[in-house]
VOBA-1610 file (N, C-alpha, C; in pm, whole numbers, padded with zeros to 5 digits, always signed):
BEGIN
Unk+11634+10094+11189Unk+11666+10142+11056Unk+11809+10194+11056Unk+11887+10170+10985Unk+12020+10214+10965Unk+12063+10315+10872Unk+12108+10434+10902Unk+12119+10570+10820Unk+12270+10595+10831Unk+12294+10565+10668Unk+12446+10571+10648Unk+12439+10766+10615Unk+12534+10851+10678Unk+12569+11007+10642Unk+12720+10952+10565Unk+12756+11047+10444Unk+12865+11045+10397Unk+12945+11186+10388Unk+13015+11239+10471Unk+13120+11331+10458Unk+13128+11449+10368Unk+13146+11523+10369Unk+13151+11630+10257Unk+13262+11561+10159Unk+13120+11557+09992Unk+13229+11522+09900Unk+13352+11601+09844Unk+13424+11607+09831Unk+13514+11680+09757Unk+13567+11674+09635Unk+13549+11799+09518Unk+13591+11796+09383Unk+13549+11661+09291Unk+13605+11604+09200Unk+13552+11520+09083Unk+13633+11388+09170Unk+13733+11365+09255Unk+13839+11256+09303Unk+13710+11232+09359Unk+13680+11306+09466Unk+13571+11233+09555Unk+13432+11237+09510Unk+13376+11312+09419Unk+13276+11228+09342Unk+13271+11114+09273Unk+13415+11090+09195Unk+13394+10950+09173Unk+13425+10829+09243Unk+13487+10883+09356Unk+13457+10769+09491Unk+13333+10706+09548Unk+13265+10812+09560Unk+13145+10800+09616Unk+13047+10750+09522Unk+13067+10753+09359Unk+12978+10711+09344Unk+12992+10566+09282Unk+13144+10541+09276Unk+13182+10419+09256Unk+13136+10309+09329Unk+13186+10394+09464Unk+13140+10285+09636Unk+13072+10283+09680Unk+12990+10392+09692Unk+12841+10358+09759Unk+12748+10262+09787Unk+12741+10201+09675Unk+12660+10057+09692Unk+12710+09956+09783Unk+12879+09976+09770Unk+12912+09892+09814Unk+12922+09925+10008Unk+12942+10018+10013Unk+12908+10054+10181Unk+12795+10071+10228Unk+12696+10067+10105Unk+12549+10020+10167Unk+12525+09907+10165Unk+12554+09834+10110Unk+12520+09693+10115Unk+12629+09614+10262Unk+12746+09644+10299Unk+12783+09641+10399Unk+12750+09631+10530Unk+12696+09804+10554Unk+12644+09825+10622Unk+12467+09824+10658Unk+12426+09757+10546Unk+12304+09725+10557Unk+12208+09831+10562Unk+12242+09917+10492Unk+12218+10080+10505Unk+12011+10079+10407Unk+12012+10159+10482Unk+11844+10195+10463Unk+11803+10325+10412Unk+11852+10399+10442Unk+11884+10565+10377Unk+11995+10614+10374Unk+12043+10688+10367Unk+12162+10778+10260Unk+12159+10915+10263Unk+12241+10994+10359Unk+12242+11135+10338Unk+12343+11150+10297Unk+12370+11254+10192Unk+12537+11293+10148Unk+12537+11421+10133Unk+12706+11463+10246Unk+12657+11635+10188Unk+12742+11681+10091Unk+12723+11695+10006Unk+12763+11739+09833Unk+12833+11904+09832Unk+12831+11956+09947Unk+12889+12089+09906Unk+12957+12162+09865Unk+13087+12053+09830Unk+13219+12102+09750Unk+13249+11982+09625Unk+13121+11980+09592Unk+13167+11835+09487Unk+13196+11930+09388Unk+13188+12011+09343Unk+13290+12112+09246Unk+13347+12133+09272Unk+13485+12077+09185Unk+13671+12210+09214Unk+13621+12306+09263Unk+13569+12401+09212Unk+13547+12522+09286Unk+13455+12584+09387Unk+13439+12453+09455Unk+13307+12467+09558Unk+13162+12427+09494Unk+13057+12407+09635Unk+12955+12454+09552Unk+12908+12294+09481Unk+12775+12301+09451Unk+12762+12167+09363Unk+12649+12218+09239Unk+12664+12138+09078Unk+12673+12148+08974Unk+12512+12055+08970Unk+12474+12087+08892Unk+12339+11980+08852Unk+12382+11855+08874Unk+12492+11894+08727Unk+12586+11750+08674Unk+12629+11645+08801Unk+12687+11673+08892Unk+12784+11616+09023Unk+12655+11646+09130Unk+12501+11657+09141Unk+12437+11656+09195Unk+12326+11517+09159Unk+12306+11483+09057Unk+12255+11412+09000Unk+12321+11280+08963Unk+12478+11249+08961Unk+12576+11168+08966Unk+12539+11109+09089Unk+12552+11180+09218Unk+12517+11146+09326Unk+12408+11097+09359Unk+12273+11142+09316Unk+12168+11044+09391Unk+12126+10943+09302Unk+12180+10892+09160Unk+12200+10823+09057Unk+12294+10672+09158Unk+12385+10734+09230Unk+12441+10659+09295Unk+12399+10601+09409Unk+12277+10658+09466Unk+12208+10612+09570Unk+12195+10683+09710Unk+12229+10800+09676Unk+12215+10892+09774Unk+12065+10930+09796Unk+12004+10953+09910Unk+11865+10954+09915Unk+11811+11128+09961Unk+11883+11177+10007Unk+11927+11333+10002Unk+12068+11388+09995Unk+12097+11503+09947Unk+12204+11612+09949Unk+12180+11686+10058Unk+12259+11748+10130Unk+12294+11856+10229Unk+12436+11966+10151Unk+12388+12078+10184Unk+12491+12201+10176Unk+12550+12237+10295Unk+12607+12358+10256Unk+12664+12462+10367Unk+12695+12577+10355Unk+12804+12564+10322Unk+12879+12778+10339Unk+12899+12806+10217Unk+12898+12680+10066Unk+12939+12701+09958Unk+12819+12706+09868Unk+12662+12685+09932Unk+12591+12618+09888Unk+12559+12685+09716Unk+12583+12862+09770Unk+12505+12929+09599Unk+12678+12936+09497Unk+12766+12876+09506Unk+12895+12909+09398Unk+12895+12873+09299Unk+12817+12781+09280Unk+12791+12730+09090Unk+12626+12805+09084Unk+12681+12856+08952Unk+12530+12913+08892Unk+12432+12844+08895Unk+12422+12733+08903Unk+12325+12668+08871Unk+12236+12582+08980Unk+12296+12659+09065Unk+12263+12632+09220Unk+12129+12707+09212Unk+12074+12780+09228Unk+11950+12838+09280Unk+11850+12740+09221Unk+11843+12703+09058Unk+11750+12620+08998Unk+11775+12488+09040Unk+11848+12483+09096Unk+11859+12316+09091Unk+11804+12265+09257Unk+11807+12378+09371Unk+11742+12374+09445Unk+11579+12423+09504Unk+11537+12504+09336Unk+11394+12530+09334Unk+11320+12402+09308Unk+11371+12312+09187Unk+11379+12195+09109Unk+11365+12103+09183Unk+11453+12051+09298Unk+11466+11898+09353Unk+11435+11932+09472Unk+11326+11872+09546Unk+11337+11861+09683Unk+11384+11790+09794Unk+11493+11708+09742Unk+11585+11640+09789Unk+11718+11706+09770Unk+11747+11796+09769Unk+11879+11855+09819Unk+11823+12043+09844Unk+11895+11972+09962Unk+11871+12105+10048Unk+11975+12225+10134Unk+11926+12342+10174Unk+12031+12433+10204Unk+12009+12491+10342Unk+12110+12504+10388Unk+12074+12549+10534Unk+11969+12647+10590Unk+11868+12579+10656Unk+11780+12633+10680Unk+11769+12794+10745Unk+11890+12836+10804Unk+11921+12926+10853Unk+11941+13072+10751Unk+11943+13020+10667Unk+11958+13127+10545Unk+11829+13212+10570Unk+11830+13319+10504Unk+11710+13437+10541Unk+11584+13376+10465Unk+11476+13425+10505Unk+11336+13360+10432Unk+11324+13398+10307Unk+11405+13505+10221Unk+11406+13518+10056Unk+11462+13378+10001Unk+11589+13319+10078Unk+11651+13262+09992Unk+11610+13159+09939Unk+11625+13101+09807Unk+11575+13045+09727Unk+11581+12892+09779Unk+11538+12801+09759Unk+11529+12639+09840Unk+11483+12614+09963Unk+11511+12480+10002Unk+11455+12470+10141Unk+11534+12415+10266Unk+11529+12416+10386Unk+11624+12351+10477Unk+11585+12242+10525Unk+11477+12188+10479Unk+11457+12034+10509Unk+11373+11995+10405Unk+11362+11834+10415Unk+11286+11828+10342Unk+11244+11656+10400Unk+11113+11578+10326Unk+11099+11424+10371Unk+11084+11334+10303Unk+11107+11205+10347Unk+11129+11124+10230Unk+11051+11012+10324Unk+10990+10929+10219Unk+10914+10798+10228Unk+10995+10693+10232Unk+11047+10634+10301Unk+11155+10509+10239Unk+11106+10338+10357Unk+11042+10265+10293Unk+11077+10127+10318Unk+10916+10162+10452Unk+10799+10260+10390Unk+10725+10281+10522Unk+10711+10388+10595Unk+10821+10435+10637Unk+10886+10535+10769Unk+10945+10665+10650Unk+10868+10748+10740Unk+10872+10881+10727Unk+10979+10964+10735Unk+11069+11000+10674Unk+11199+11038+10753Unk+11208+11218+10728Unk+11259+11278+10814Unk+11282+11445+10801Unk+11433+11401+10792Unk+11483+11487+10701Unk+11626+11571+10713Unk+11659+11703+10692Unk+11734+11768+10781Unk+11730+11904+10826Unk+11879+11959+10780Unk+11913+12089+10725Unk+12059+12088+10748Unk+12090+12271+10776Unk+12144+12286+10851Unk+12197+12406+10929Unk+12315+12447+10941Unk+12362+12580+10899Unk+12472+12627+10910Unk+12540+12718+11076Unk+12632+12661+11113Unk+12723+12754+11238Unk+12766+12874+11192Unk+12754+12935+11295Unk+12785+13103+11280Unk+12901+13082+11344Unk+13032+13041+11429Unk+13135+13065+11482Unk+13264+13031+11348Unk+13290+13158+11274Unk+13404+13145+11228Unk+13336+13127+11068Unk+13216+13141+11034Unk+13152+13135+10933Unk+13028+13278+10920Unk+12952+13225+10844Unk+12851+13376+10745Unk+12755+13409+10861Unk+12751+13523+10855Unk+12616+13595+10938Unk+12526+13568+10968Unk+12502+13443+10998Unk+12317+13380+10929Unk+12217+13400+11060Unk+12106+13365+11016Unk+12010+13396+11137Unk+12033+13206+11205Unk+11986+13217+11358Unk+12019+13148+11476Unk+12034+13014+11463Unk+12098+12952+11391Unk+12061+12800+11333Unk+11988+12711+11513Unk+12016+12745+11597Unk+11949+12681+11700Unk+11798+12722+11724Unk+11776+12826+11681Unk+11626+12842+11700Unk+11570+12824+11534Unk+11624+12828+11474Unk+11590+12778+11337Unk+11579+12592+11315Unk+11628+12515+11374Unk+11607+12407+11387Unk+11504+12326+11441Unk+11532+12419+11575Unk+11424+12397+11706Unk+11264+12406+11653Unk+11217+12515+11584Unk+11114+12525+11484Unk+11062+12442+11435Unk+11209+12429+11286Unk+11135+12353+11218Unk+11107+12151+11273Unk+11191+12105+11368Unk+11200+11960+11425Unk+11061+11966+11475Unk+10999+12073+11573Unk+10902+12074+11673Unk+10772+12091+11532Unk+10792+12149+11393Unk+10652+12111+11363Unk+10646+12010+11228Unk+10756+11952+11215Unk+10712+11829+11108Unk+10745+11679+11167Unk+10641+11645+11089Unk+10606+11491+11136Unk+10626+11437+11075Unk+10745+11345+11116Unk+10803+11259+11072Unk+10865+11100+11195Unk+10887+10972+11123Unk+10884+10867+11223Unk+11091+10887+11248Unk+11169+10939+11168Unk+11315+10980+11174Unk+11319+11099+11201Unk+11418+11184+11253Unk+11447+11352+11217Unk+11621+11324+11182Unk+11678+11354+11126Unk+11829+11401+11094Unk+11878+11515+11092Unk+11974+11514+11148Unk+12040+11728+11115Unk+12165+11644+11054Unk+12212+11792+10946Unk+12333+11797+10938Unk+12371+11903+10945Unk+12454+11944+11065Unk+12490+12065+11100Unk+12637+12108+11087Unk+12667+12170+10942Unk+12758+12270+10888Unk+12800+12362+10971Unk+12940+12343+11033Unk+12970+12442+11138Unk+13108+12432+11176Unk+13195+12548+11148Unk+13347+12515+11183Unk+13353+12480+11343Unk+13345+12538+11443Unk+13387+12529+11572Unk+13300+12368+11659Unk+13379+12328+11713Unk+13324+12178+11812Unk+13228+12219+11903Unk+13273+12339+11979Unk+13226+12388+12057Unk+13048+12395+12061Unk+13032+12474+11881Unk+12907+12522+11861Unk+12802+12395+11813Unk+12911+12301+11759Unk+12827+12121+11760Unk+12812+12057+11875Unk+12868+12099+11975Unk+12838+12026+12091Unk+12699+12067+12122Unk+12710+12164+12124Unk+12610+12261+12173Unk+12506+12247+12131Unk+12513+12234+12008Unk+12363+12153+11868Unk+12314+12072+11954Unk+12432+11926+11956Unk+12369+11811+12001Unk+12288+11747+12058Unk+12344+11833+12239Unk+12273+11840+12354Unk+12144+11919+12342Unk+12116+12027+12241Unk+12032+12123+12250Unk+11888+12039+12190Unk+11922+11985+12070Unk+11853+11883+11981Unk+11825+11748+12078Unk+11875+11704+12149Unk+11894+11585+12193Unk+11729+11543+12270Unk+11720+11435+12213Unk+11558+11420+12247Unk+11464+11467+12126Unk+11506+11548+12031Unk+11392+11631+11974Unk+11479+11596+11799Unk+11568+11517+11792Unk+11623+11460+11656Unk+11673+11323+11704Unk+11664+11256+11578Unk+11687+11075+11574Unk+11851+11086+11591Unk+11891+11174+11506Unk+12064+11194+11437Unk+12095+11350+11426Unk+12207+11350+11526Unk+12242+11504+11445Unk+12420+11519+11458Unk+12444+11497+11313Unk+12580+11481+11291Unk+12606+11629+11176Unk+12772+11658+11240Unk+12832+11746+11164Unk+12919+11731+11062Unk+12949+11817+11008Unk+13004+11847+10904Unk+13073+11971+10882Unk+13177+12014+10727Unk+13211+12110+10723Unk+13407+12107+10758Unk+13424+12046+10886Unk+13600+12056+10908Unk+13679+11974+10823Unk+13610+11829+10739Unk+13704+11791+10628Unk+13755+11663+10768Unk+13749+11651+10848Unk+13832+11571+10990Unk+13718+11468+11014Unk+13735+11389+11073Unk+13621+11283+11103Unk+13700+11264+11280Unk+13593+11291+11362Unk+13623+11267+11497Unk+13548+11153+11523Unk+13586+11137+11644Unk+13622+10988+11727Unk+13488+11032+11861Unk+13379+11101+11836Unk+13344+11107+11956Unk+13188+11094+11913Unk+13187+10987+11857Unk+13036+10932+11796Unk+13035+10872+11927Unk+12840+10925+11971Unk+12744+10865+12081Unk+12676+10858+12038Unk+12570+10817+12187Unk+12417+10844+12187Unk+12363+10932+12283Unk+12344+11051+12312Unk+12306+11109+12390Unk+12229+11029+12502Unk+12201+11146+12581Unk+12121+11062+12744Unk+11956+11041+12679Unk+11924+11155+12562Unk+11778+11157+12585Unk+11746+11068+12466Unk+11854+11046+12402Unk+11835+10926+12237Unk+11894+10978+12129Unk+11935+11085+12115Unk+11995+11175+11970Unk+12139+11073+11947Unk+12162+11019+11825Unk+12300+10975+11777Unk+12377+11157+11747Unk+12501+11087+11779Unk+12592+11247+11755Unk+12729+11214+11688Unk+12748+11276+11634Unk+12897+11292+11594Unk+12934+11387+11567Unk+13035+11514+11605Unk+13075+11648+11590Unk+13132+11634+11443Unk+13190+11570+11357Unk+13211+11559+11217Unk+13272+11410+11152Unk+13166+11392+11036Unk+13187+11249+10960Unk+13298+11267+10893Unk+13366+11379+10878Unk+13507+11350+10791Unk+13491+11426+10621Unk+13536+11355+10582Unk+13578+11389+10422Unk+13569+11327+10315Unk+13511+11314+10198Unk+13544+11219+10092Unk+13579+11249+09980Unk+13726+11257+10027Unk+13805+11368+09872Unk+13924+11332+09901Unk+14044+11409+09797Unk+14164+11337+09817Unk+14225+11334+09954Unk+14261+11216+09969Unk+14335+11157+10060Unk+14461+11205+10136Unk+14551+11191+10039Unk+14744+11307+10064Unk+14661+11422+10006Unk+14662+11498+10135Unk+14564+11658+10114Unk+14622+11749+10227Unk+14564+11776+10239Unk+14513+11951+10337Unk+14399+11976+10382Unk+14312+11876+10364Unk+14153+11905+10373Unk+14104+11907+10201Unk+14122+11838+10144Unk+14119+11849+10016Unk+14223+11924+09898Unk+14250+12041+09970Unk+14385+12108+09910Unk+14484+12040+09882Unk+14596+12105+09766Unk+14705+12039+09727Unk+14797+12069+09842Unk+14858+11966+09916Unk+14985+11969+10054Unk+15044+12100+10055Unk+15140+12084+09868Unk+15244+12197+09881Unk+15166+12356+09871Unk+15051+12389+09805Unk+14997+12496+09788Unk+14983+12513+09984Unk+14939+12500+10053Unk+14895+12511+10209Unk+15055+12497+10274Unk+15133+12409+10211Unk+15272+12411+10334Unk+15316+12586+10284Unk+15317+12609+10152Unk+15403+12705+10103Unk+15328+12861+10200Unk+15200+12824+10227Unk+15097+12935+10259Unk+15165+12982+10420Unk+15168+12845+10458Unk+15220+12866+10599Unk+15355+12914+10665Unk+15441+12824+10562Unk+15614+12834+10580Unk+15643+12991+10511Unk+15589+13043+10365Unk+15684+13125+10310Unk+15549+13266+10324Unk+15472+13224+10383Unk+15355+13346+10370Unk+15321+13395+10238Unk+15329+13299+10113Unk+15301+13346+09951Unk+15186+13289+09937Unk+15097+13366+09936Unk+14959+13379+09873Unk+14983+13297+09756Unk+14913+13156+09734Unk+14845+13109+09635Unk+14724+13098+09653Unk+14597+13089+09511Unk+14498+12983+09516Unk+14493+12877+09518Unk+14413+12841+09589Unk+14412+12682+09634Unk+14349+12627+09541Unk+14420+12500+09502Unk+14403+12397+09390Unk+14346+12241+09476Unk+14292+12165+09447Unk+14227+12104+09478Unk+14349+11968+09481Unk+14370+11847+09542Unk+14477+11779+09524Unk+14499+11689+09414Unk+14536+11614+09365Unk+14571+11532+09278Unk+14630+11418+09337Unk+14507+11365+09400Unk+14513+11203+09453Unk+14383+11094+09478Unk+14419+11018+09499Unk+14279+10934+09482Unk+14188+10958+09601Unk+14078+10937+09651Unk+14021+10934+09713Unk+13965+10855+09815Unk+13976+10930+09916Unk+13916+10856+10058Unk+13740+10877+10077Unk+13708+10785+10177Unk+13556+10834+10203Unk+13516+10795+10385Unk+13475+10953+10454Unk+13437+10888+10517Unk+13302+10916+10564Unk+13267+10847+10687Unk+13172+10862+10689Unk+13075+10794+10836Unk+12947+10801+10855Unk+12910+10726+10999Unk+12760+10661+11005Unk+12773+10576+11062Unk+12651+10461+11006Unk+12564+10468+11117Unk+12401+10486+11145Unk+12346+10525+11307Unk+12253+10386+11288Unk+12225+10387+11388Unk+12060+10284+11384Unk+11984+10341+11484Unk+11867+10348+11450Unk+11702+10412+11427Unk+11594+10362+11504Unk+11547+10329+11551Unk+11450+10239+11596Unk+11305+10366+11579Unk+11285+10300+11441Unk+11190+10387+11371Unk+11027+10377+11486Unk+11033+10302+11547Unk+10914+10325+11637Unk+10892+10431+11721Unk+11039+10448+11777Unk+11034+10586+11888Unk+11101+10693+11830Unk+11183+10710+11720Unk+11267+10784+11677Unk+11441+10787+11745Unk+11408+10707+11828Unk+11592+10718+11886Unk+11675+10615+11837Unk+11805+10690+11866Unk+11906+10632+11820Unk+11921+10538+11903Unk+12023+10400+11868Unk+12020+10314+11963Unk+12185+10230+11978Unk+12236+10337+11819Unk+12373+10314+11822Unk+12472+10338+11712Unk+12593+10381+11717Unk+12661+10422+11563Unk+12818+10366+11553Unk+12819+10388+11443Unk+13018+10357+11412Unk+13072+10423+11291Unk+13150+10495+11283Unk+13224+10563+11231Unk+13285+10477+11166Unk+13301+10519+10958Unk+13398+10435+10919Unk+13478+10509+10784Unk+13611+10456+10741Unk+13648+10525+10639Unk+13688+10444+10575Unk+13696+10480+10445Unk+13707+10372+10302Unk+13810+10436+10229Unk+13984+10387+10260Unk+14083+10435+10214Unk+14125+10400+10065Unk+14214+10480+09949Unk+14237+10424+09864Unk+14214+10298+09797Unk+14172+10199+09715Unk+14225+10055+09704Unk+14194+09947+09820Unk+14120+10050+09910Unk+14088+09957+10034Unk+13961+09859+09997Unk+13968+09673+10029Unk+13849+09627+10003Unk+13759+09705+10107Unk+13675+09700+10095Unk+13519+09707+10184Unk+13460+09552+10217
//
């Protein structure tokens, strides 16, 4: 089974990338499910009913959050509401939604999980023993993480920790797409981060000059989102829905104007 993840979207540029292209990088890649993590598909962080529903309209088969997940109001209902987009499980047991959730697709049972890093991010309770939990008691013929987490260090650490006990566990969150997609020894597909799908001439989505000016002249601006077209990236695994392991992946990005 082949499980296309797509990058943290970014603002309205990279929502309407993603939902322009999608089909077309599923049909490509011969894609079978669809995780996308939606967490900054609002300018201002955060995702909107509106730009939540754009998205799985487009063929997204779950949403994943992160550090932005409650910034639009309309976040708490919209994750009581859909059980296909979900918030890091690591959040305290009041908080409103869920950190995984499963989907039926083509037969096969699939879990997707998504977890937030504590190095350089929010207080949260242990996303490694919070994972470990919930993988060890739902049954499912897939497991997926998407693990929200600034530091490499603390995704490495996921990987190997998960490894054997998830199909896929790819990161997210740095806006960067690394080069160090595997397969673990015990079967887990990995990738420390799928990248970005937001403007392109950026900063991580930011406008260039707002971030050069931050650095060079030390003048506090707010950060504005860029004003350019959009990139997408993203990483494609295959499944071998019988045993749950991975059996192989490739990293890919879909530049401006670029055919597919």
């Amino acid at each position: 089974m082949k499980i296309l993840t797509i990058g943290d979207v970014v603002g309205d540029s990279g929502t309407a990338a993603v939902c322009e292209r999608l089909g077309e990088i599923k049909e490509k890649y011969a894609a079978d499910f669809c995780v996308v993590n939606g967490e900054n598909a609002c300018s201002a962080n955060g995702i909107s009913r509106r730009k939540a529903e754009m998205l799985l309209h487009a063929g997204a088969d779950v949403l994943t959050l992160g550090n932005h997940t409650f910034r639009q109001k309309d976040a708490p209902a919209l994750l009581q509401h859909n059980q296909n987009i979900i918030r890091p499980i690591n959040y305290p047991p009041e908080t409103v939604g869920r950190g995984f959730c499963t989907v039926e697709k083509n037969g096969v049972r699939i879990g997707v999980f998504n977890a937030l890093g504590r190095i350089y991010l929010e207080n949260v309770d242990c996303p490694f023993r919070a994972l470990n939990k919930a993988l060890s008691e739902m049954k499912a013929d897939i497991k997926i993480v998407d693990f929200h987490a600034e530091a490499t260090s603390e995704k490495r650490a996921m990987g190997f920790y998960l490894d054997g006990k998830a199909s896929v566990v790819f990161g997210t969150h740095t806006h960067v797409q690394t080069s160090d997609i595997q397969v673990l020894p015990r079967g887990t597909g990995y990738i420390t981060d799928i990248g970005m799908s937001g403007p392109h001439h950026s900063c991580l989505g930011v406008d260039k000059e707002i971030v050069i000016d931050r650095f060079v002249g030390c003048i506090p601006r707010r950060f504005e989102l860029a004003d350019s077209p959009a990139r997408i990236d993203g990483a494609v695994f295959t499944v071998d829905e019988t045993t749950g392991k991975c059996t192989g992946g490739e990293i890919f990005s879909v530049l401006p104007g670029e055919t597919i």
